[in-house]
Backbone as numpy.savetxt, mean C-alpha at the origin, in Angstrom:
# Nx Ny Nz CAx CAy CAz Cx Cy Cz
10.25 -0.78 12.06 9.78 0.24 11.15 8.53 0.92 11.66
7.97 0.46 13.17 6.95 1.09 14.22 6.48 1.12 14.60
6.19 1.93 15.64 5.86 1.55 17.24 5.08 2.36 17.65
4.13 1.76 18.20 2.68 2.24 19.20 2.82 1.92 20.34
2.11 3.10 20.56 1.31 2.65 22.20 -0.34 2.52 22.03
-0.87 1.13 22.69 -1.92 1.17 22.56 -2.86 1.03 23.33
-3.80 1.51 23.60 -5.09 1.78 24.26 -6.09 0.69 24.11
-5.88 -0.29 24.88 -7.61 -1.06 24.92 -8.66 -0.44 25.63
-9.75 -0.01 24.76 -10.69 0.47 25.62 -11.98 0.02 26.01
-12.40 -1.40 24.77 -13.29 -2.26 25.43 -12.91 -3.40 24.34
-13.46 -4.12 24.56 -13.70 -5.29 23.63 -13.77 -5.20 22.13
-14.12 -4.10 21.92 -14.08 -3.96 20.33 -13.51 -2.45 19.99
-12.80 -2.19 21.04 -12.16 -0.50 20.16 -10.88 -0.55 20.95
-10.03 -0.37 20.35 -8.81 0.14 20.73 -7.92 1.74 20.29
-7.31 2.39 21.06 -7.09 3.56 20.51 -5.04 2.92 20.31
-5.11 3.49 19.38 -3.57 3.53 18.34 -2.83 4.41 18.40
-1.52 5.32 18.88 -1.10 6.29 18.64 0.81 5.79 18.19
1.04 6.58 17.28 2.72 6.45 16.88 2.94 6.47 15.64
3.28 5.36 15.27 3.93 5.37 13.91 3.49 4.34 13.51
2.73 3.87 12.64 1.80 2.62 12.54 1.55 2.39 10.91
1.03 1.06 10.46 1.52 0.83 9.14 -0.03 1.48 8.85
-0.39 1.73 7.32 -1.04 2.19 6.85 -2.44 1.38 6.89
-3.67 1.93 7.60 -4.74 1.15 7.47 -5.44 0.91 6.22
-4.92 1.39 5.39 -5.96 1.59 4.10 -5.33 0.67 3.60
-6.56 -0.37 2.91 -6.21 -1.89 2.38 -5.75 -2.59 3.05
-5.47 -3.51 2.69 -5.07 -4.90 3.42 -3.50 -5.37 3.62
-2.96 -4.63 2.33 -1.58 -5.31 2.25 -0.70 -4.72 3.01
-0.46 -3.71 3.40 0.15 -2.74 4.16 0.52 -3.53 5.12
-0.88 -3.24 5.92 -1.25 -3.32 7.45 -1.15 -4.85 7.90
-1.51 -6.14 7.14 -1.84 -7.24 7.23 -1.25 -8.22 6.60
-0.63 -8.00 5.14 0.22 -9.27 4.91 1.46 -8.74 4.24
2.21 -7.76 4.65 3.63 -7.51 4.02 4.43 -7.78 4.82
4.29 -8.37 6.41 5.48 -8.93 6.61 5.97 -10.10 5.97
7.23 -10.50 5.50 7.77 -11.76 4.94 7.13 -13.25 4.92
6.92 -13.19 6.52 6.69 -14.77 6.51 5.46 -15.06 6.13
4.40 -13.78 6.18 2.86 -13.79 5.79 2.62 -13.25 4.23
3.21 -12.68 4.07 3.40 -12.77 2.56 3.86 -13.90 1.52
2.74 -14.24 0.61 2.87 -15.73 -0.04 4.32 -15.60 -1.15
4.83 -14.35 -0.70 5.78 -14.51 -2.29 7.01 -13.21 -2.13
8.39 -13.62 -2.17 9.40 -12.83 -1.62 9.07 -11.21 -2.16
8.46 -10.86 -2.78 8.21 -9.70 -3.13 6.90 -8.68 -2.80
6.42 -7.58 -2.52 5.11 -7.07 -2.66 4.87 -6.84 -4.19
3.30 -6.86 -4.29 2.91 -6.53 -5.65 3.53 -5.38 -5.59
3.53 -5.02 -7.10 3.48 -3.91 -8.11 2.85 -3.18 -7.71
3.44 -1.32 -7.52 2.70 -0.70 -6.84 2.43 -0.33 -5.24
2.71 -1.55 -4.70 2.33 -1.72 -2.96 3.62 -1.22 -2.34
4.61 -1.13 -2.64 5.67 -0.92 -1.57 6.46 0.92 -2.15
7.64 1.02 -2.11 7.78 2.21 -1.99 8.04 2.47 -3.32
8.10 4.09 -3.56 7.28 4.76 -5.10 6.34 3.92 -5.95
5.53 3.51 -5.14 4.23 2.83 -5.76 2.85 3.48 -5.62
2.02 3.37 -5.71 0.52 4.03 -5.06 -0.06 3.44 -3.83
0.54 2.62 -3.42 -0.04 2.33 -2.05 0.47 3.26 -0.65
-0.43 3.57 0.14 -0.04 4.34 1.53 1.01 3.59 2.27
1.92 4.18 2.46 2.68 2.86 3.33 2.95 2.79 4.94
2.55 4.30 5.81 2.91 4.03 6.68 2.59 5.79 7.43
2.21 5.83 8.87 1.63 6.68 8.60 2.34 7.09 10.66
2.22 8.46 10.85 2.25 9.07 12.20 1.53 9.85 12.60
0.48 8.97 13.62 -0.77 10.46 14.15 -1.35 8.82 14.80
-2.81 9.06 14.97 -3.50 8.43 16.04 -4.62 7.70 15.45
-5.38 6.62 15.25 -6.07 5.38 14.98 -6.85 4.66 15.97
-8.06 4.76 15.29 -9.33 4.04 16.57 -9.85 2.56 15.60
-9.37 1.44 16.02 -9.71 0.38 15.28 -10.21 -0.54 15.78
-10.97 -1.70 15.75 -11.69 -2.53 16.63 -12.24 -3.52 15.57
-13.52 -4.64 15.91 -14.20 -5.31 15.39 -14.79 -5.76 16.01
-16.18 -5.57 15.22 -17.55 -5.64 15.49 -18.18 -7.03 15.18
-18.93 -7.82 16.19 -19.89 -9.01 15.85 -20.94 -8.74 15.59
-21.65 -9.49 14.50 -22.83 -9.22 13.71 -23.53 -9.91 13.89
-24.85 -10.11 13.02 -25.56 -11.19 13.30 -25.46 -12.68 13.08
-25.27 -13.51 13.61 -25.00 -15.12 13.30 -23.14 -14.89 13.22
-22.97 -15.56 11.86 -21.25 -15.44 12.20 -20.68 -14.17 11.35
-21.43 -13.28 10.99 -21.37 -12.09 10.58 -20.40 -11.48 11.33
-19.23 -10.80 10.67 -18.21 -10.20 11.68 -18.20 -8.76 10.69
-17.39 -7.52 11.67 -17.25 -6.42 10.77 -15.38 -5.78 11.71
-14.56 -4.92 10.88 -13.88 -4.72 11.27 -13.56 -3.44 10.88
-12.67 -2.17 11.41 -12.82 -1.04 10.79 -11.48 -0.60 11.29
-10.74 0.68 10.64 -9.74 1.58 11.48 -10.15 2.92 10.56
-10.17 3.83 11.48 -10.59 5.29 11.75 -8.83 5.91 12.17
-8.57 6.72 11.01 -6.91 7.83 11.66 -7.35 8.75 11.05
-6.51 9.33 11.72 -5.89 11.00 11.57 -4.12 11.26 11.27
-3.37 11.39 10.22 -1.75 11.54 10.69 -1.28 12.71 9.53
0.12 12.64 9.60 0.89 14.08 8.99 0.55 13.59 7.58
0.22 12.54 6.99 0.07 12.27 5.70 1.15 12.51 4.82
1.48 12.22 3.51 2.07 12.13 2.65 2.38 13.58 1.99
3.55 13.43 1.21 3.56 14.71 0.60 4.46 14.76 -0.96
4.34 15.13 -1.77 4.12 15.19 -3.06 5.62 15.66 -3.68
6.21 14.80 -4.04 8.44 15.29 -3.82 7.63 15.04 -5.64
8.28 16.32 -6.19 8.51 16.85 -7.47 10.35 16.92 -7.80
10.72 16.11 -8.61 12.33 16.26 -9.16 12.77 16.63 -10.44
13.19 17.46 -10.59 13.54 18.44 -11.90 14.87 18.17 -11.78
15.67 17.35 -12.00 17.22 17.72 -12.02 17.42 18.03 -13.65
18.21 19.34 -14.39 18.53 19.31 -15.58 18.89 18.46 -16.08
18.33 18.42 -17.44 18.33 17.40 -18.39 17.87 16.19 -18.16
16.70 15.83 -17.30 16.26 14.54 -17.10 14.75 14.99 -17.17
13.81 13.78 -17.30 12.91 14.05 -17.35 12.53 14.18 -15.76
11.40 15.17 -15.53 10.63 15.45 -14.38 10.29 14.23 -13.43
10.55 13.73 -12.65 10.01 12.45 -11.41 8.96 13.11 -10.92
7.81 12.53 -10.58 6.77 12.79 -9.65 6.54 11.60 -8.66
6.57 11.68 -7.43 6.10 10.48 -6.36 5.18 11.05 -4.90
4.71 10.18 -4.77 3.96 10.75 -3.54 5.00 9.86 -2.12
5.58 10.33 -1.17 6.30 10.21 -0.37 5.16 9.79 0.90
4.80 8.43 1.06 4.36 8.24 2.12 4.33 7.35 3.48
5.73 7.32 3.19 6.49 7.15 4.70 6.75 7.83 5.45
5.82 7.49 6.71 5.75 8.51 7.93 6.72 9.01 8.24
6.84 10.62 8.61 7.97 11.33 8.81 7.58 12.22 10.01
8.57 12.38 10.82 8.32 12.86 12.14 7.90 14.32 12.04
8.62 14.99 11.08 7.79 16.48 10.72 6.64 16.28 10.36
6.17 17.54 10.08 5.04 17.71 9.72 4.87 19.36 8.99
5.99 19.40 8.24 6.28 20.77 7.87 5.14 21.74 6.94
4.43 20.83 6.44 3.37 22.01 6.08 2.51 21.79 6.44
2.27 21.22 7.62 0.68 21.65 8.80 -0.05 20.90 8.42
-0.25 19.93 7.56 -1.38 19.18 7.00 -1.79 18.12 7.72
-3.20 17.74 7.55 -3.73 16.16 7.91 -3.93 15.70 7.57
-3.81 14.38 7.32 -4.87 13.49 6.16 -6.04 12.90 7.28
-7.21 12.42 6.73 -7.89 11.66 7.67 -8.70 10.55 6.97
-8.84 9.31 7.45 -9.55 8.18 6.60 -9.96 6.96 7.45
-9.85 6.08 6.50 -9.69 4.40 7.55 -10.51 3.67 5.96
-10.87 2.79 7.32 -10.99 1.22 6.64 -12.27 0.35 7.10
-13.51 0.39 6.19 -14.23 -0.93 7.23 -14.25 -2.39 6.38
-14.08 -3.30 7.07 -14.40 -4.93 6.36 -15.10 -5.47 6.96
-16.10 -6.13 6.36 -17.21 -7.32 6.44 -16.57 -8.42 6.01
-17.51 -9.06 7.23 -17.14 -10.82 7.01 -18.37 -11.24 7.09
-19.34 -11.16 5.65 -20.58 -12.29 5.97 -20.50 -13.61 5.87
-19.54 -14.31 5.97 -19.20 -15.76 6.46 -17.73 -15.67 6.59
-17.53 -16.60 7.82 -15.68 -16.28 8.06 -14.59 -16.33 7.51
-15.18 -17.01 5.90 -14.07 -17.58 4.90 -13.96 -16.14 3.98
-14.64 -15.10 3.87 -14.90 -14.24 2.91 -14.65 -12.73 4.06
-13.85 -11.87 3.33 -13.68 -10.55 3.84 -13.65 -9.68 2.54
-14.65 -8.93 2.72 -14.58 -7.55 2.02 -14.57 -6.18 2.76
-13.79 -5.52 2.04 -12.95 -4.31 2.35 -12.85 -2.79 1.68
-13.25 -2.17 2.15 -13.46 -0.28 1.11 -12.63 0.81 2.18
-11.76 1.71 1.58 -10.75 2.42 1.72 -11.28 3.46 1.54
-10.70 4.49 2.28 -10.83 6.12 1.65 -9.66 7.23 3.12
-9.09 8.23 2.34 -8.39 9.32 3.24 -9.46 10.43 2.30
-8.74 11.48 3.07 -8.99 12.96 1.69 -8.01 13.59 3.27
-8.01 15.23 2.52 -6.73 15.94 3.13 -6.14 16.76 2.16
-5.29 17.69 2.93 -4.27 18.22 2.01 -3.17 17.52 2.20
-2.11 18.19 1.18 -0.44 18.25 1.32 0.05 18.94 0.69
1.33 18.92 1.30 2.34 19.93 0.37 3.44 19.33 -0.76
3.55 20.35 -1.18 4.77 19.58 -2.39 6.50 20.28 -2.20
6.94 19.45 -2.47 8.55 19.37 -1.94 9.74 19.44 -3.37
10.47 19.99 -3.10 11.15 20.23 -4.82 12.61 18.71 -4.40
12.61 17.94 -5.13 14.10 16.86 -5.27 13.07 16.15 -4.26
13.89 15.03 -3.50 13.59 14.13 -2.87 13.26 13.82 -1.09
13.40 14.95 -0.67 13.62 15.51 0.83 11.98 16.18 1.01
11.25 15.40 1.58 9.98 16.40 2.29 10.11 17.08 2.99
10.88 17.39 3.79 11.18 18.86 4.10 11.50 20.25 3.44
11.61 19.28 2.17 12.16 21.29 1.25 10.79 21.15 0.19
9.95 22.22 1.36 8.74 22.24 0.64 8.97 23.41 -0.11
8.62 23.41 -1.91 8.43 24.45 -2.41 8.30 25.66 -1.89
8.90 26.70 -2.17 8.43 28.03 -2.17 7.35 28.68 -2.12
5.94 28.69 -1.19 5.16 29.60 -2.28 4.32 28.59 -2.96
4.28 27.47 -3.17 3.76 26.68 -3.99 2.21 26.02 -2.76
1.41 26.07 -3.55 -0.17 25.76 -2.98 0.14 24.58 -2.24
-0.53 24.50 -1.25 -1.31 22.88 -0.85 -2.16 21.79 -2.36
-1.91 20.76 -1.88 -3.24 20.00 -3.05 -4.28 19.17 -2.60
-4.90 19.18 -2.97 -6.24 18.17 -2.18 -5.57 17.04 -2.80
-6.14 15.65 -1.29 -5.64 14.96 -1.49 -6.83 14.18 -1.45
-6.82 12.15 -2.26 -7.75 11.92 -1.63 -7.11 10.48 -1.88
-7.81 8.99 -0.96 -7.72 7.79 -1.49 -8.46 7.13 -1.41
-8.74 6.14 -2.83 -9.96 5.16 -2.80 -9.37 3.87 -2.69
-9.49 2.80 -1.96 -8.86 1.43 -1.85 -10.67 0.22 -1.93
-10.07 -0.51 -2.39 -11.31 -1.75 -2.29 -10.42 -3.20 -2.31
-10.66 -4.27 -1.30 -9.81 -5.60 -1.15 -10.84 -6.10 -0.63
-10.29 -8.06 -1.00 -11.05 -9.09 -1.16 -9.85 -10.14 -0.75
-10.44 -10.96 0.16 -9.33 -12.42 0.34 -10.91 -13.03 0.74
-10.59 -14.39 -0.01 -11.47 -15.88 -0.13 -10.70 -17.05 0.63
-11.22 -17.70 1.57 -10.44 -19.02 1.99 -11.30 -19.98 2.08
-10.83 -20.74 0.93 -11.50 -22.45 0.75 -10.51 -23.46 1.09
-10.45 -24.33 2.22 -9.69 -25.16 2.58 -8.09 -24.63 2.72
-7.55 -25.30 1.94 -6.06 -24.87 1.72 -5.87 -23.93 0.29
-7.27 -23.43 -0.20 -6.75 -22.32 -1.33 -7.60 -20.72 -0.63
-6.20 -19.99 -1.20 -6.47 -18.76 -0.52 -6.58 -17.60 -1.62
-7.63 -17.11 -2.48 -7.66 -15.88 -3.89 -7.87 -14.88 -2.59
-7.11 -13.82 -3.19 -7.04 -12.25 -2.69 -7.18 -11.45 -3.80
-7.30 -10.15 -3.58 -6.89 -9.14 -5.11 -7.07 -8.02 -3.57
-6.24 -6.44 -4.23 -6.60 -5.12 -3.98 -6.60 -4.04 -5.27
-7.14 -3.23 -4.89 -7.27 -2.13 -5.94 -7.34 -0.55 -4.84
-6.19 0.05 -5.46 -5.46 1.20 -4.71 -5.87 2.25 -5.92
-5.89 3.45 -5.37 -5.89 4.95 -6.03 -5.46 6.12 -5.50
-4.56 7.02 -5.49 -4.20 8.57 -4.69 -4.01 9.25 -5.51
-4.87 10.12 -5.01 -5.15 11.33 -6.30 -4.74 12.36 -6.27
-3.74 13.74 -6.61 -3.72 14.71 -5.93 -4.05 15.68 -7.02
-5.13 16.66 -6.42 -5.79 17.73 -6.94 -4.83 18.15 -7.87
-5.56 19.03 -8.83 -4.67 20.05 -10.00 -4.72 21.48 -9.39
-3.82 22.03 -9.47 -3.56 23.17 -9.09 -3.05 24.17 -10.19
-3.67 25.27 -10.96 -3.49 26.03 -11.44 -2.19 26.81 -11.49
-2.02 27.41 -10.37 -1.13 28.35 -9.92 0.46 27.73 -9.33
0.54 26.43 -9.86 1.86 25.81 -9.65 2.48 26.14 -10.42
3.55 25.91 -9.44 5.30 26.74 -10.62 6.25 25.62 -10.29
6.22 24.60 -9.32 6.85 23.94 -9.16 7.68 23.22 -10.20
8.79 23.13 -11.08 9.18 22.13 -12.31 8.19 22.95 -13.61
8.24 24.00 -13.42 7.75 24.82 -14.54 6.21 24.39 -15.02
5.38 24.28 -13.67 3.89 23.69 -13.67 3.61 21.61 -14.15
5.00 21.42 -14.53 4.87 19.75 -14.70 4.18 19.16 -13.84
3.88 19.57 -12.59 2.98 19.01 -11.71 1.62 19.54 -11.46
0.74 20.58 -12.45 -0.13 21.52 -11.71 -1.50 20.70 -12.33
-1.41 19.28 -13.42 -2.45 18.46 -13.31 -3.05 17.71 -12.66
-4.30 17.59 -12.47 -4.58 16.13 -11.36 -3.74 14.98 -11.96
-3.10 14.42 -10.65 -2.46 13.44 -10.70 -2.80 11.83 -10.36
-2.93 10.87 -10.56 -3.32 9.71 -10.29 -2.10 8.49 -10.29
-1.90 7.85 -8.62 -1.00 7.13 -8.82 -2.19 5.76 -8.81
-1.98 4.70 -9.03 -2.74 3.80 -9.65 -2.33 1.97 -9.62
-2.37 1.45 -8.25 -2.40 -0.16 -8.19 -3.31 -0.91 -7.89
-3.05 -2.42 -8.85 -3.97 -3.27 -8.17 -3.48 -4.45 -8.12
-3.97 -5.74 -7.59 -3.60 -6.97 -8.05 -3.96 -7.93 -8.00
-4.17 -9.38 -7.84 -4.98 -10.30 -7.60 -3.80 -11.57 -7.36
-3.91 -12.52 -6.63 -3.38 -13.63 -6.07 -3.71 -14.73 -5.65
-3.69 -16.39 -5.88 -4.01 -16.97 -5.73 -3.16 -18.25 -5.43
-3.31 -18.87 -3.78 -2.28 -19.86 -3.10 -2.89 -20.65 -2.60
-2.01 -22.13 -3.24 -2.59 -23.23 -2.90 -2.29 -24.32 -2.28
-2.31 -24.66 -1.11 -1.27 -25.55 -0.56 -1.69 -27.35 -0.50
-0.93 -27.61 -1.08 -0.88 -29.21 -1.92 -1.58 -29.83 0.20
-2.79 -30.75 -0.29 -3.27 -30.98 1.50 -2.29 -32.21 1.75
-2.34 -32.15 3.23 -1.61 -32.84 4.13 -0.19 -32.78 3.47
0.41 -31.67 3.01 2.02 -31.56 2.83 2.23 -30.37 3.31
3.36 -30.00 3.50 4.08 -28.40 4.06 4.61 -27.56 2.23
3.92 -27.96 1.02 4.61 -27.39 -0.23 2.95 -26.85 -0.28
3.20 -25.44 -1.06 2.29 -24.51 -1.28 3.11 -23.42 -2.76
1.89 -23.45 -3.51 1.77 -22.80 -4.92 1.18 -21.20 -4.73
1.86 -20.45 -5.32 1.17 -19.15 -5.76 1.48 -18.57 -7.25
0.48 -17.90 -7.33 0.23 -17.16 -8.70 0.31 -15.85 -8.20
0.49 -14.80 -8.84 0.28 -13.13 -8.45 -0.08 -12.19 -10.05
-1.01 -11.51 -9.83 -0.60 -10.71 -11.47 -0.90 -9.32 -10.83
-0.54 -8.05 -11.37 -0.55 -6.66 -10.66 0.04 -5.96 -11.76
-0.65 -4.25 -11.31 -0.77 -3.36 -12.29 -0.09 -1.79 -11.72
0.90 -1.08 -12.43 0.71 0.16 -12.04 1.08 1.42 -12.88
0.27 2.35 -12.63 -0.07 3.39 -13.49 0.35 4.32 -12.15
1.27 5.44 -13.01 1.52 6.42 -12.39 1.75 7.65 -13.29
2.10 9.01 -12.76 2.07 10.00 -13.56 3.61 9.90 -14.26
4.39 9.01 -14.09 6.06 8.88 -14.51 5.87 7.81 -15.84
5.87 8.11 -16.65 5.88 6.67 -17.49 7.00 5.52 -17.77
8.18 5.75 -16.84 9.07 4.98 -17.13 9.09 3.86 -15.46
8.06 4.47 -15.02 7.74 3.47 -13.87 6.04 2.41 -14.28
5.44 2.77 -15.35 4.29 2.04 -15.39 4.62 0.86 -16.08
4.12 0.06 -15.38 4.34 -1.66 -15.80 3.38 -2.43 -15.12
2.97 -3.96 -15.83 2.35 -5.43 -15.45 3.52 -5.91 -15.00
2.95 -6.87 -13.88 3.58 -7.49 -13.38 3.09 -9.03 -12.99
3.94 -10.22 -13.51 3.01 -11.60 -13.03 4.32 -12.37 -12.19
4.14 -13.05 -11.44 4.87 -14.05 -10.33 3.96 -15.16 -9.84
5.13 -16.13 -9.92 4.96 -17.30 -9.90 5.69 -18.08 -8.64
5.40 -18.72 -7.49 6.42 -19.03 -6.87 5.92 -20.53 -6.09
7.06 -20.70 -5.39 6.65 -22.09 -4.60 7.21 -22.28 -3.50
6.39 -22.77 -2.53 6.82 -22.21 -1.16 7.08 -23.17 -0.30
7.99 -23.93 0.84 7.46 -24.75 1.87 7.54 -24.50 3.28
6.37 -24.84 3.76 6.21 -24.15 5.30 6.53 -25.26 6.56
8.03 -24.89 7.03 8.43 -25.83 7.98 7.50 -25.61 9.01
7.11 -24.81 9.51 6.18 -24.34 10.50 4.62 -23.33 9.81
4.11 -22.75 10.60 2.87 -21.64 10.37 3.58 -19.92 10.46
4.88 -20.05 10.69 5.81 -18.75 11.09 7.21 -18.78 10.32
7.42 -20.68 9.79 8.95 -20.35 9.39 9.08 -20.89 7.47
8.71 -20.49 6.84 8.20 -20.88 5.48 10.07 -20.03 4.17
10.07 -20.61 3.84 11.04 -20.59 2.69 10.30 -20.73 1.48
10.64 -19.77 0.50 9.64 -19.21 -0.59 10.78 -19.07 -1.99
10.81 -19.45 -2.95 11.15 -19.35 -4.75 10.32 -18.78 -5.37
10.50 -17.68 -6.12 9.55 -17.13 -6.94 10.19 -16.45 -8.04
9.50 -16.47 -9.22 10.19 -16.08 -10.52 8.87 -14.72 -11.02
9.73 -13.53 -11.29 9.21 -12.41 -11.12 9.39 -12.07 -12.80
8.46 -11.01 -13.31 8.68 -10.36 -14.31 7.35 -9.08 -14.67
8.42 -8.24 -14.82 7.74 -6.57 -14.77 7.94 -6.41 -16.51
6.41 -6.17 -17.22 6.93 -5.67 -18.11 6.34 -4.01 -18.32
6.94 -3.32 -18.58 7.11 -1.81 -18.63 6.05 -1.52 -19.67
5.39 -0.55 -19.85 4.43 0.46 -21.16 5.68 0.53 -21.84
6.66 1.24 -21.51 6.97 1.80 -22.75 8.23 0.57 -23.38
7.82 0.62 -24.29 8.77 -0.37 -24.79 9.92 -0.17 -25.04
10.31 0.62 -25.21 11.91 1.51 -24.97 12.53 0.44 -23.63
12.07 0.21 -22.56 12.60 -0.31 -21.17 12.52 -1.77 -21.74
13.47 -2.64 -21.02 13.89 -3.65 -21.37 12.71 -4.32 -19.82
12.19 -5.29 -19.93 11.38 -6.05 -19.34 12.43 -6.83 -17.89
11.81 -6.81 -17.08 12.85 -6.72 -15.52 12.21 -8.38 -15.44
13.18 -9.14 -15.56 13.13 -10.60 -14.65 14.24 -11.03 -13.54
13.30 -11.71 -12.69 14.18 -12.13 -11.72 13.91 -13.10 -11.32
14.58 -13.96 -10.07 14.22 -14.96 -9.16 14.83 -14.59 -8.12
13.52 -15.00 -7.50 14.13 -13.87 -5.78 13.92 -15.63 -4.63
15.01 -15.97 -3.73 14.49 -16.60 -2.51 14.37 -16.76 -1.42
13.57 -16.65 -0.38 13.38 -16.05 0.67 13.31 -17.00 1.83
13.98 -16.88 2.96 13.80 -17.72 4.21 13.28 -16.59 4.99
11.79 -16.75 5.44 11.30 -15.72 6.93 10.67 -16.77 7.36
11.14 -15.66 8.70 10.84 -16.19 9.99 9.55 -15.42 11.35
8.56 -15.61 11.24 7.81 -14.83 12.14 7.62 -15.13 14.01
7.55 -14.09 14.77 7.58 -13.98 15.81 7.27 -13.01 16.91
């Protein structure tokens, strides 16, 4: 899902170019592959039509910095085609709004986004983390970023991210908190102006895994939030699961999921999902 070429250029900077997962926050870039992920699912919000960035094409300067004593710092700096704003009007349904931000090899309405990521480590067990893009984009009518509106404005774009992971022994608390905002635009006609308000897509979540010592069985908790401009997509979300790790790469995971929706009209989504990954 993508591939770089990468540039070492000293000890603490590397240059990034291709198709590369999203630096902003943590979960993206750092624990959504399977086997590193404590729980067969991503939070609420984090994966696709959610508010998290997911994946991005253009170029990235990232590295990490030593501080004073065991003080560490880490950062990524991009530039890419950024996301773009798919508006769906099909008659007789209500209006869809999503922000589309899976890297796409066009780049049909000229835009950039630009941002990154820095994290501190004032002791090695503790990382804190602050997010931001801004940019334009364009908006797209149905589901295809390529069929950019007619005529229809650019929108300012922007994103605020803030993440936290704690490691005490064998217990590991995380949380993130995601935001993408896209400007209001007056002069939209797109879906008969349904889109010409500032828009706010809106996740967060918090997590906490604990692995029973000197055994291969490990506990997680998850709770997560998301707010978007669609109301039949905003819902809490809590998961519960239990995991055992034959190896540090080959872990088999049970988890019992449940989304409950704002509007109460929607019937509350449970599941049990179980997962064998394998990392390598």
């Amino acid at each position: 899902e993508y591939a770089t070429i990468d540039l070492i250029l000293n000890d603490y900077m590397a240059l990034v170019a291709g198709k590369f997962l999203s630096p902003i926050g943590q979960f993206r870039q750092n624990v959504h592959p399977s086997w590193i992920n404590k729980l067969p699912t991503a939070p609420v919000g984090f994966g696709h039509g959610g508010a998290a960035p997911l994946s991005d094409l253009g170029v990235q300067l990232r590295g990490g910095i030593p501080l004073s004593g065991s003080m560490r710092a880490n950062y990524a700096l991009f530039t890419s085609n950024g996301p773009t704003l798919l508006v769906d009007d099909d008659p007789g349904e209500e209006v869809e709004i999503e922000l589309e931000t899976e890297a796409a090899a066009s780049n049909g309405d000229g835009n950039f986004v630009y941002g990154g990521r820095v994290g501190f480590l004032p002791v090695p067990a503790l990382e804190l983390g602050l997010s931001g893009a801004l940019g334009k984009i364009g908006v797209a009518e149905g589901h295809d970023v390529s069929d950019l509106a007619a005529g229809e404005p650019d929108r300012d774009y922007t994103v605020l991210g803030a993440d936290a992971v704690y490691n005490l022994d064998t217990l590991q608390l995380r949380g993130e908190f995601i935001q993408q905002t896209v400007g209001s635009e007056a002069n939209s006609a797109v879906a008969d102006g349904a889109a010409a308000e500032e828009l706010d897509f809106t996740a967060w979540y918090a997590q906490a895994a604990y692995r029973v010592p000197d055994t291969k069985w490990e506990g997680v908790v998850r709770i997560g939030d998301l707010d978007t401009p669609n109301a039949d997509a905003n819902r809490s979300q809590w998961s519960v699961g239990v995991n055992y790790l034959f190896a540090n790469h080959v872990i088999i995971k049970a988890a019992y999921t449940v989304d409950d929706y704002d509007d109460n009209a929607i019937d509350d989504d449970e599941r049990f999902n179980i997962q064998l990954a394998y990392g390598f």
